[in-house]
PQR file of N, CA, C, O and H, with PARSE charges and radii, in Angstrom:
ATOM      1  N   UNK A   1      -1.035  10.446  57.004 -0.4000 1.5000
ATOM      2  CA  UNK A   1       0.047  10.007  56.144 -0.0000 2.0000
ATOM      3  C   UNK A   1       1.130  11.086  56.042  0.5500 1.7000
ATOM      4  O   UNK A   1       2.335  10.833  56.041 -0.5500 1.4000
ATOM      5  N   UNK A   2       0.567  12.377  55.952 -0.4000 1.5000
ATOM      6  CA  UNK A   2       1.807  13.533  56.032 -0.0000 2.0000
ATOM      7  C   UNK A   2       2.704  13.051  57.061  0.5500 1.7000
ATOM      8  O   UNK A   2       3.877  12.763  56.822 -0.5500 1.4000
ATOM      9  H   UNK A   2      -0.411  12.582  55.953  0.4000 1.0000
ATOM     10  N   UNK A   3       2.104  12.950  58.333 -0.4000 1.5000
ATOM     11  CA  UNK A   3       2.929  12.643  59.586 -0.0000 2.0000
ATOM     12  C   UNK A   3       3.890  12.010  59.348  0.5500 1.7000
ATOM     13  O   UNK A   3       5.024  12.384  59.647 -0.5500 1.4000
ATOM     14  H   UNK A   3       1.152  13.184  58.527  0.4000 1.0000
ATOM     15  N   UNK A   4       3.517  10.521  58.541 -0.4000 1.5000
ATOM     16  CA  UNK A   4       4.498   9.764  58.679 -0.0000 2.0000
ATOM     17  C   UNK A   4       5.913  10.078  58.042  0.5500 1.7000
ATOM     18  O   UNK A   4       6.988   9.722  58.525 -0.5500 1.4000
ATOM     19  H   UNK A   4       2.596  10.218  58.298  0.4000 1.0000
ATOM     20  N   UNK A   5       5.711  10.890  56.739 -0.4000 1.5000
ATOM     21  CA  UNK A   5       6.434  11.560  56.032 -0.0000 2.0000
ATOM     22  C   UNK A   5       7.441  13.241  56.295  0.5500 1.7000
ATOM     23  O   UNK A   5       8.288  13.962  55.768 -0.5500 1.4000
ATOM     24  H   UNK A   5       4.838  11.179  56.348  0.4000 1.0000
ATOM     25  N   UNK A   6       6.597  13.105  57.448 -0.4000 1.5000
ATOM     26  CA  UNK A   6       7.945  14.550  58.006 -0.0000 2.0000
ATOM     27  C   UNK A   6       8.268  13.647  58.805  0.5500 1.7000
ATOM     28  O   UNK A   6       9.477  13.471  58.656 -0.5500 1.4000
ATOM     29  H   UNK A   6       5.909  12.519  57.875  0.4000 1.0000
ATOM     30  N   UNK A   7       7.715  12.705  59.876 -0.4000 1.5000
ATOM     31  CA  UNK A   7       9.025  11.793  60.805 -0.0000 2.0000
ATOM     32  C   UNK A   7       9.690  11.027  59.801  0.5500 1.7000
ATOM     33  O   UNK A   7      10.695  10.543  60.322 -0.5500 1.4000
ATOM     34  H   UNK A   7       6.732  12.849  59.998  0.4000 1.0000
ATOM     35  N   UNK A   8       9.616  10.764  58.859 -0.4000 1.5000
ATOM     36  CA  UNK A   8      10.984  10.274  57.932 -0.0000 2.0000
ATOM     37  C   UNK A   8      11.674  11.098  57.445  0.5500 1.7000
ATOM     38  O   UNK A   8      12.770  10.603  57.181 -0.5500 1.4000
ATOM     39  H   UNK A   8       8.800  11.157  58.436  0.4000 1.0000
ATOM     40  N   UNK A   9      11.598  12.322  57.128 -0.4000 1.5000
ATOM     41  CA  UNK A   9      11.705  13.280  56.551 -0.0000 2.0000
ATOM     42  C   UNK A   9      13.717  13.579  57.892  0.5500 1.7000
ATOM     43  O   UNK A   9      14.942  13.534  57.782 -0.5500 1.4000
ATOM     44  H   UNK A   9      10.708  12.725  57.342  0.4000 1.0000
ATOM     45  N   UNK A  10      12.366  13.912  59.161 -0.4000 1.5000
ATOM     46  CA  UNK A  10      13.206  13.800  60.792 -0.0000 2.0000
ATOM     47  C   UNK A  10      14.471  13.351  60.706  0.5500 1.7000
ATOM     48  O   UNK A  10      15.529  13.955  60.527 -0.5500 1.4000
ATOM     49  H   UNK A  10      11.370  13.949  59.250  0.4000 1.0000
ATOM     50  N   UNK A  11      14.189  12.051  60.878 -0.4000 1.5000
ATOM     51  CA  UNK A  11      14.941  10.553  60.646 -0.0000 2.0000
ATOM     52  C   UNK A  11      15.927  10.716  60.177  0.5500 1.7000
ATOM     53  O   UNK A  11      17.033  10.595  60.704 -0.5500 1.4000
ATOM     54  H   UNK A  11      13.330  11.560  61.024  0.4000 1.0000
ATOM     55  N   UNK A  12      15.579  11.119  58.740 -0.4000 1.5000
ATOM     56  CA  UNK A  12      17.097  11.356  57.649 -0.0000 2.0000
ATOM     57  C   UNK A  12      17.763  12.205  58.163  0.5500 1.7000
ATOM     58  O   UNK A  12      18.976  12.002  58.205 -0.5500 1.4000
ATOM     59  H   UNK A  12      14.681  11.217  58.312  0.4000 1.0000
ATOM     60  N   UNK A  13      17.179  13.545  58.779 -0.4000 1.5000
ATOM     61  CA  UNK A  13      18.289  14.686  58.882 -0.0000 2.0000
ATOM     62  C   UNK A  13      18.840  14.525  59.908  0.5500 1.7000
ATOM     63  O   UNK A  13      19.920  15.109  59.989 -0.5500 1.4000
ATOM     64  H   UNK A  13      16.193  13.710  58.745  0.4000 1.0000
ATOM     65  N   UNK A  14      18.327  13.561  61.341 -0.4000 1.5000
ATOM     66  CA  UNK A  14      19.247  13.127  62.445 -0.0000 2.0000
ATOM     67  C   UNK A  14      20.317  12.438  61.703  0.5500 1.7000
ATOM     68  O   UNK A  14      21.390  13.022  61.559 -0.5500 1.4000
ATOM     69  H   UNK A  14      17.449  13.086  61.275  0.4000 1.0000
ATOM     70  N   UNK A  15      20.117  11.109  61.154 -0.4000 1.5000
ATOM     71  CA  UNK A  15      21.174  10.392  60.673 -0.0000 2.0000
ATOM     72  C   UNK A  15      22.360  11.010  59.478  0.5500 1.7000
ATOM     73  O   UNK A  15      23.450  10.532  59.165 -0.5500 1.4000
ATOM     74  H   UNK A  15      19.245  10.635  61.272  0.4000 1.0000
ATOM     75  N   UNK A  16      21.789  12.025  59.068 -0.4000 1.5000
ATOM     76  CA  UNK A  16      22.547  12.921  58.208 -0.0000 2.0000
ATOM     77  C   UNK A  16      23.471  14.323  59.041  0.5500 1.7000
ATOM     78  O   UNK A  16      24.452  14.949  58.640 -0.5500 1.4000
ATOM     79  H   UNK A  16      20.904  12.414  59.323  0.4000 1.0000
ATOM     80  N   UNK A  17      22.857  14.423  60.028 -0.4000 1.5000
ATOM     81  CA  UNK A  17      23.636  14.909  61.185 -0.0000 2.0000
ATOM     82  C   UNK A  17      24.590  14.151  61.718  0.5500 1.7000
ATOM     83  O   UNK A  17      25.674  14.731  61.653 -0.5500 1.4000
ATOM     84  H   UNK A  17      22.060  13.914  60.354  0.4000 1.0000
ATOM     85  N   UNK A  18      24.639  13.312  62.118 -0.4000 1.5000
ATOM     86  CA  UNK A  18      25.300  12.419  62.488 -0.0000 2.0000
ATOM     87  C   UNK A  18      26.156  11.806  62.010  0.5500 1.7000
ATOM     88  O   UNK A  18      27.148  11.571  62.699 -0.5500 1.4000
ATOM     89  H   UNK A  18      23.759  12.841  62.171  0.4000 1.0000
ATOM     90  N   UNK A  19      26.088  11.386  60.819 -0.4000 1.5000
ATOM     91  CA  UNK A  19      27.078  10.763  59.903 -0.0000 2.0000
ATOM     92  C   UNK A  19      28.155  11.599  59.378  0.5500 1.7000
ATOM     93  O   UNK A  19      29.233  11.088  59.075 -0.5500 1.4000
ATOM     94  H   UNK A  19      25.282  11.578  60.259  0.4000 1.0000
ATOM     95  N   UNK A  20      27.908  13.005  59.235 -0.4000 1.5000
ATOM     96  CA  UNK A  20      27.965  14.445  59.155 -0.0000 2.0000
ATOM     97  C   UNK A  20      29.439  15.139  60.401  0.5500 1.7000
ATOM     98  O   UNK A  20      30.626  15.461  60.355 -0.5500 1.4000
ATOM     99  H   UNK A  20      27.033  13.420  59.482  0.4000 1.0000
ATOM    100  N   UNK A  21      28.870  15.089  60.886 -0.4000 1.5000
ATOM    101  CA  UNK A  21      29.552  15.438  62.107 -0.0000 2.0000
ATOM    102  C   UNK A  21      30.440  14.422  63.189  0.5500 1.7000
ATOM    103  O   UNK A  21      31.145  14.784  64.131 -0.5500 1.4000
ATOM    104  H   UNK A  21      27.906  14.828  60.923  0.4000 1.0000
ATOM    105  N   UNK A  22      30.107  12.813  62.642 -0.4000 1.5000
ATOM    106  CA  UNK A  22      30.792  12.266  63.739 -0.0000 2.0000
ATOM    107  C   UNK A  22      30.177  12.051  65.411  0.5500 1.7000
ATOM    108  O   UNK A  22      30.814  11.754  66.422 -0.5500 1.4000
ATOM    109  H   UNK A  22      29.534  12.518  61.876  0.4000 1.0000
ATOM    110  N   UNK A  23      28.836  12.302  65.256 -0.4000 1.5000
ATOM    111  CA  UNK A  23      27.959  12.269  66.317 -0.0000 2.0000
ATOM    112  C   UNK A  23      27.104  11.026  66.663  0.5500 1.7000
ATOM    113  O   UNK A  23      25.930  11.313  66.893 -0.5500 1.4000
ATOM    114  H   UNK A  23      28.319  12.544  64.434  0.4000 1.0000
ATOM    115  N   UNK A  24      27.392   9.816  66.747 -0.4000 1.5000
ATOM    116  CA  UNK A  24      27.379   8.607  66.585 -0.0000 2.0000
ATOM    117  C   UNK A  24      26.724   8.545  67.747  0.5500 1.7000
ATOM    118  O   UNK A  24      26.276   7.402  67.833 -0.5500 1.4000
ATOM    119  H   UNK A  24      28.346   9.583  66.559  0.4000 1.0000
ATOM    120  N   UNK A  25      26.361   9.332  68.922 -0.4000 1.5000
ATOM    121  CA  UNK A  25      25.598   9.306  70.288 -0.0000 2.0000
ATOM    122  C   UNK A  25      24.257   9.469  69.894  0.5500 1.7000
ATOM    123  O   UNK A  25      23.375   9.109  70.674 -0.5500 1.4000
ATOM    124  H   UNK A  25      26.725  10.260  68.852  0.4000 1.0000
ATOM    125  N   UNK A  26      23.968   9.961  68.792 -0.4000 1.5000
ATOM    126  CA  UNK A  26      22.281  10.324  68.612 -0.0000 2.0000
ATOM    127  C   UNK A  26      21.342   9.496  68.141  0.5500 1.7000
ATOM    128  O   UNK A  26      20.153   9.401  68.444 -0.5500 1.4000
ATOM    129  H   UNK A  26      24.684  10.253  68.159  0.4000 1.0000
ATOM    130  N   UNK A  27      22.106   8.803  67.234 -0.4000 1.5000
ATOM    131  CA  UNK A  27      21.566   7.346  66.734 -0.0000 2.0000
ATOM    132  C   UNK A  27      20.713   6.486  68.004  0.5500 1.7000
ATOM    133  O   UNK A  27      19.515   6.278  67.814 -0.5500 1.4000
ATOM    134  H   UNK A  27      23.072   8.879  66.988  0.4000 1.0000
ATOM    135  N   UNK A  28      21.375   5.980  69.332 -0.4000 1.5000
ATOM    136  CA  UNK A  28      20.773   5.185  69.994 -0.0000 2.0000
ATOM    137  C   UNK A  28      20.487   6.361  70.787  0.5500 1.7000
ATOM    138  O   UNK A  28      20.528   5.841  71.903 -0.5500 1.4000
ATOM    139  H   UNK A  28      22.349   6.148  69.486  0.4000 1.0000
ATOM    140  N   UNK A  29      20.327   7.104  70.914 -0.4000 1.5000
ATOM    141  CA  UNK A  29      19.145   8.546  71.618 -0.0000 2.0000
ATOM    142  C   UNK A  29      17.937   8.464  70.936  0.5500 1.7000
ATOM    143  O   UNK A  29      16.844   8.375  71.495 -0.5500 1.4000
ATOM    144  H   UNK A  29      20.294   7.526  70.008  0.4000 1.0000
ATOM    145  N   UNK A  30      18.099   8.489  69.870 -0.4000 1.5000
ATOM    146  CA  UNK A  30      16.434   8.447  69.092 -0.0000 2.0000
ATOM    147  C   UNK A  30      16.105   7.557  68.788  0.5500 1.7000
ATOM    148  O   UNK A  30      14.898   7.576  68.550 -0.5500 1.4000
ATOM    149  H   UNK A  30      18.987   8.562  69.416  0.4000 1.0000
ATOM    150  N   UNK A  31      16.819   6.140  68.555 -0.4000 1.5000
ATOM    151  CA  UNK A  31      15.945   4.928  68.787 -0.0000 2.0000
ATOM    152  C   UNK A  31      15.106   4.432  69.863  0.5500 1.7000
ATOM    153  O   UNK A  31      14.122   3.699  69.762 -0.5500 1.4000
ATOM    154  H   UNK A  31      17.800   6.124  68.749  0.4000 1.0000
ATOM    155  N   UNK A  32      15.768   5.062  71.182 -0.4000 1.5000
ATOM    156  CA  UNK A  32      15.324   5.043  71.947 -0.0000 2.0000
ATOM    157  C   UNK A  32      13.918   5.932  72.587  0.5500 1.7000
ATOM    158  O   UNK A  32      13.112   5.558  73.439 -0.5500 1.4000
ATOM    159  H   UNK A  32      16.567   5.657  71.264  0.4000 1.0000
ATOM    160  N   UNK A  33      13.961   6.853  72.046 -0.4000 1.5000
ATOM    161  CA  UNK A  33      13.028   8.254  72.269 -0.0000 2.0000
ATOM    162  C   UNK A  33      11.503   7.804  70.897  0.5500 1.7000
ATOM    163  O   UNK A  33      10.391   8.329  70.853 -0.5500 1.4000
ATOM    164  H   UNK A  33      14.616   7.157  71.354  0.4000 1.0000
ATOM    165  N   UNK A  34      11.862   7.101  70.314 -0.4000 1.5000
ATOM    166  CA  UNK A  34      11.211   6.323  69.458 -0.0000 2.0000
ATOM    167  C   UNK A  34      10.074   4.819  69.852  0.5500 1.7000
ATOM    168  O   UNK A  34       8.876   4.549  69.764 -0.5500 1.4000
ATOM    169  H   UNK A  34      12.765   6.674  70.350  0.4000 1.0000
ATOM    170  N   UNK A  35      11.274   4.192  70.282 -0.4000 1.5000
ATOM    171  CA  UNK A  35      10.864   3.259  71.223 -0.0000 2.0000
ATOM    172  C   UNK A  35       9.570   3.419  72.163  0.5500 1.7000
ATOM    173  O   UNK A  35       8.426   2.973  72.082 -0.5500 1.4000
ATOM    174  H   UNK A  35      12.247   4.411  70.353  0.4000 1.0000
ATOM    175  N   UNK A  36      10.364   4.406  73.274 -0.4000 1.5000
ATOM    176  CA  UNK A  36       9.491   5.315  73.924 -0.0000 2.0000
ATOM    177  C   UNK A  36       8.013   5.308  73.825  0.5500 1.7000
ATOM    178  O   UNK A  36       7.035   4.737  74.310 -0.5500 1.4000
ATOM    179  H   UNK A  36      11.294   4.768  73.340  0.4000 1.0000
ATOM    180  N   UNK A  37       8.384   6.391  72.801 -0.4000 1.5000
ATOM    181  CA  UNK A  37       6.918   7.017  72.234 -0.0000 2.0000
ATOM    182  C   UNK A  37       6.206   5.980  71.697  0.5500 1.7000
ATOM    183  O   UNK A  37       4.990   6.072  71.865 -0.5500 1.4000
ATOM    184  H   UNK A  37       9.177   6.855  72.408  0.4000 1.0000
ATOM    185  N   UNK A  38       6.668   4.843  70.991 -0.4000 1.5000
ATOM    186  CA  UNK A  38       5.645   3.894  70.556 -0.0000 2.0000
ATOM    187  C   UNK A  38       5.211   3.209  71.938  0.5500 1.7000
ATOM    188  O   UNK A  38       4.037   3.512  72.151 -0.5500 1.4000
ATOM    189  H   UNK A  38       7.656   4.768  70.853  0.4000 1.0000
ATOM    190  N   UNK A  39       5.674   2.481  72.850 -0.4000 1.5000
ATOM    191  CA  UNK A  39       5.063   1.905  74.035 -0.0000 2.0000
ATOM    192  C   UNK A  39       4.107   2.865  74.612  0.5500 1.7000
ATOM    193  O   UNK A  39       3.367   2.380  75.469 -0.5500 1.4000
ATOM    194  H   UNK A  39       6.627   2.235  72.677  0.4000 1.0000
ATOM    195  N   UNK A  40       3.950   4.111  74.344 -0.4000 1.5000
ATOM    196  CA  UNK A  40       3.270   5.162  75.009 -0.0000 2.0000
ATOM    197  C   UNK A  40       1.891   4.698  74.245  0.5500 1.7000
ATOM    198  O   UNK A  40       0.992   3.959  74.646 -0.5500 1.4000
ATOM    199  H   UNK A  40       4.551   4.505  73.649  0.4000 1.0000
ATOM    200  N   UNK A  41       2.015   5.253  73.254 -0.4000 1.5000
ATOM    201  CA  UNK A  41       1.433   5.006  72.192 -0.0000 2.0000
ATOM    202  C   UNK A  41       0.008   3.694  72.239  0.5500 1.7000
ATOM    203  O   UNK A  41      -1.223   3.708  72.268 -0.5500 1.4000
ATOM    204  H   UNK A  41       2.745   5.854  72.928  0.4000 1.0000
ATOM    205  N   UNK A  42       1.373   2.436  72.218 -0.4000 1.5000
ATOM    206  CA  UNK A  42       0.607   0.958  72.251 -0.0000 2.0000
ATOM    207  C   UNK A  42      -0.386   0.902  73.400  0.5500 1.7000
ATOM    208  O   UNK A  42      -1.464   0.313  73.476 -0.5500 1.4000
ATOM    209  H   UNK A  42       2.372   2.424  72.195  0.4000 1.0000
ATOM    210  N   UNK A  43       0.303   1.720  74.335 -0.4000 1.5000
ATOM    211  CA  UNK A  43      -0.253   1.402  75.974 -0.0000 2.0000
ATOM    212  C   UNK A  43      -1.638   2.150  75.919  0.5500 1.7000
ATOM    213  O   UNK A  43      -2.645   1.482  76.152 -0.5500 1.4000
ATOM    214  H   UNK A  43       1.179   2.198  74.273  0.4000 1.0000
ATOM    215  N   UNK A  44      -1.782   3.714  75.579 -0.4000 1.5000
ATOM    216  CA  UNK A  44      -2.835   4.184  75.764 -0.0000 2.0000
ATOM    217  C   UNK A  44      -4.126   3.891  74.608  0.5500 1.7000
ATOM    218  O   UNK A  44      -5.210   4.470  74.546 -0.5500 1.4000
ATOM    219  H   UNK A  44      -0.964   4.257  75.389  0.4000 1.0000
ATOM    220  N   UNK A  45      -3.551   2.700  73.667 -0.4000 1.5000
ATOM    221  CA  UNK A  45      -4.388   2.244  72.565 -0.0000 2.0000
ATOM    222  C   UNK A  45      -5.018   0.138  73.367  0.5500 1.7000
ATOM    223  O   UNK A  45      -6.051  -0.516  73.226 -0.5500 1.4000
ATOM    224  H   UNK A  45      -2.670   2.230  73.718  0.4000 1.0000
ATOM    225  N   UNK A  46      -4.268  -0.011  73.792 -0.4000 1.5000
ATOM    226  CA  UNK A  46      -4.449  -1.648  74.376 -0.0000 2.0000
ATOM    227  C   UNK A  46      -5.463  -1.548  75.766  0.5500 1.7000
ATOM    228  O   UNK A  46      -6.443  -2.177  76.165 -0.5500 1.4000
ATOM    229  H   UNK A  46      -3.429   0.520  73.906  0.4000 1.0000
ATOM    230  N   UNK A  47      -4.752  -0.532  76.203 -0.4000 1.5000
ATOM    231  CA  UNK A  47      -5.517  -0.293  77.759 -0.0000 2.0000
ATOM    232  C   UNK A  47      -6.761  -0.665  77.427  0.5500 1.7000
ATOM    233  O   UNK A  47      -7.111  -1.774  77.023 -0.5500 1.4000
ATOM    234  H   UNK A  47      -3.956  -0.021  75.879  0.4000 1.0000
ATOM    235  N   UNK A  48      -7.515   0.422  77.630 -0.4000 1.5000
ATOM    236  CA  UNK A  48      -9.200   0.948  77.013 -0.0000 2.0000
ATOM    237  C   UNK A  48      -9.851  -0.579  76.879  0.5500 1.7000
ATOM    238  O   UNK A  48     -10.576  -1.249  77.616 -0.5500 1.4000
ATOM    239  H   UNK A  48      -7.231   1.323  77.957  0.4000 1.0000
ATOM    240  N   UNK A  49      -9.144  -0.836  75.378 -0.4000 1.5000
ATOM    241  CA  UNK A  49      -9.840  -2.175  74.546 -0.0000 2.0000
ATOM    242  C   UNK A  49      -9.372  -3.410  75.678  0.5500 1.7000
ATOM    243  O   UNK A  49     -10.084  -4.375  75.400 -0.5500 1.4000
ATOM    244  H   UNK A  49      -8.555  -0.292  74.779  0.4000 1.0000
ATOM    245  N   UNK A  50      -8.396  -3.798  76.928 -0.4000 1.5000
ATOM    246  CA  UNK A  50      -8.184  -4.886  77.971 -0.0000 2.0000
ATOM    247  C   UNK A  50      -9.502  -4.957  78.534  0.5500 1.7000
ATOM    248  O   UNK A  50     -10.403  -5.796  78.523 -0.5500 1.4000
ATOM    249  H   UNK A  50      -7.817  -3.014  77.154  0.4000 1.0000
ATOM    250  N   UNK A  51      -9.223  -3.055  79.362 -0.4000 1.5000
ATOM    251  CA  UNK A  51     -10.695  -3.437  80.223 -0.0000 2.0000
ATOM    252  C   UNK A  51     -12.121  -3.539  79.819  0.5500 1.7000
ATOM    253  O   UNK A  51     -12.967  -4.203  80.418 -0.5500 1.4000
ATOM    254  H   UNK A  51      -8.490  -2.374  79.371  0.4000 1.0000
ATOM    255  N   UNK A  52     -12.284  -2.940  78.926 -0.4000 1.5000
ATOM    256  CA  UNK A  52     -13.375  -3.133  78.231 -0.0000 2.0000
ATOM    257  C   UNK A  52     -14.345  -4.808  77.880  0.5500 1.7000
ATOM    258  O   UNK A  52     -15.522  -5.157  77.969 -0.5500 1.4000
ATOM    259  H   UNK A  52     -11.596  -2.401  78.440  0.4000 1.0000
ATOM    260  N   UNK A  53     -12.963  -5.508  77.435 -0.4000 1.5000
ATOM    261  CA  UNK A  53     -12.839  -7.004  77.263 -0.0000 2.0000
ATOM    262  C   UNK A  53     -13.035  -7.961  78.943  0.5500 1.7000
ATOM    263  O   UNK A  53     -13.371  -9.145  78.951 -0.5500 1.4000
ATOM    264  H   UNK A  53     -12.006  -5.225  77.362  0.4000 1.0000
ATOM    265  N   UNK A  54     -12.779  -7.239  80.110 -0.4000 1.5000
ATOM    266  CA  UNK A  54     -12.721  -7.517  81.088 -0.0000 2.0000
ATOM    267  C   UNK A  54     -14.146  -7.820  81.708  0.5500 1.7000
ATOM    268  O   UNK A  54     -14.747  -8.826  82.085 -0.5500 1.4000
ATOM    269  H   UNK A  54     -12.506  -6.277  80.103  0.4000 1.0000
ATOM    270  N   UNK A  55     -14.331  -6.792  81.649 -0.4000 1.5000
ATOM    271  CA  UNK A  55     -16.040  -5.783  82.191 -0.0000 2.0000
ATOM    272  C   UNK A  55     -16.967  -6.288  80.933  0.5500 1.7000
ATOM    273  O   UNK A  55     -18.136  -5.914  80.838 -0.5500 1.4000
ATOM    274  H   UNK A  55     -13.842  -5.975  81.342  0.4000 1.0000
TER
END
């Protein structure tokens, strides 16, 4: 639960950078880098439990 709370923590200070400075490029950089990491994520959690279900 900490985790989830310093990546929000993250979150704010990108978008507070950004809003900040006029840096409007970082927004869809880290949605994306977000994105990312969750398909990473989903993939090495679904795999396992497919083949398993297979076999």
């Amino acid at each position: 639960m900490r985790y989830v709370k310093y990546l929000w923590r993250l979150l704010k200070e990108f978008f507070a950078f950004a809003r900040q400075n006029k840096a409007w490029w970082i927004i869809p950089l880290v949605v994306i880098l977000l994105l990312m990491a969750l398909f990473v994520v989903a993939g090495q959690v679904a795999g396992p439990m497919f083949i398993y279900t297979v076999y």
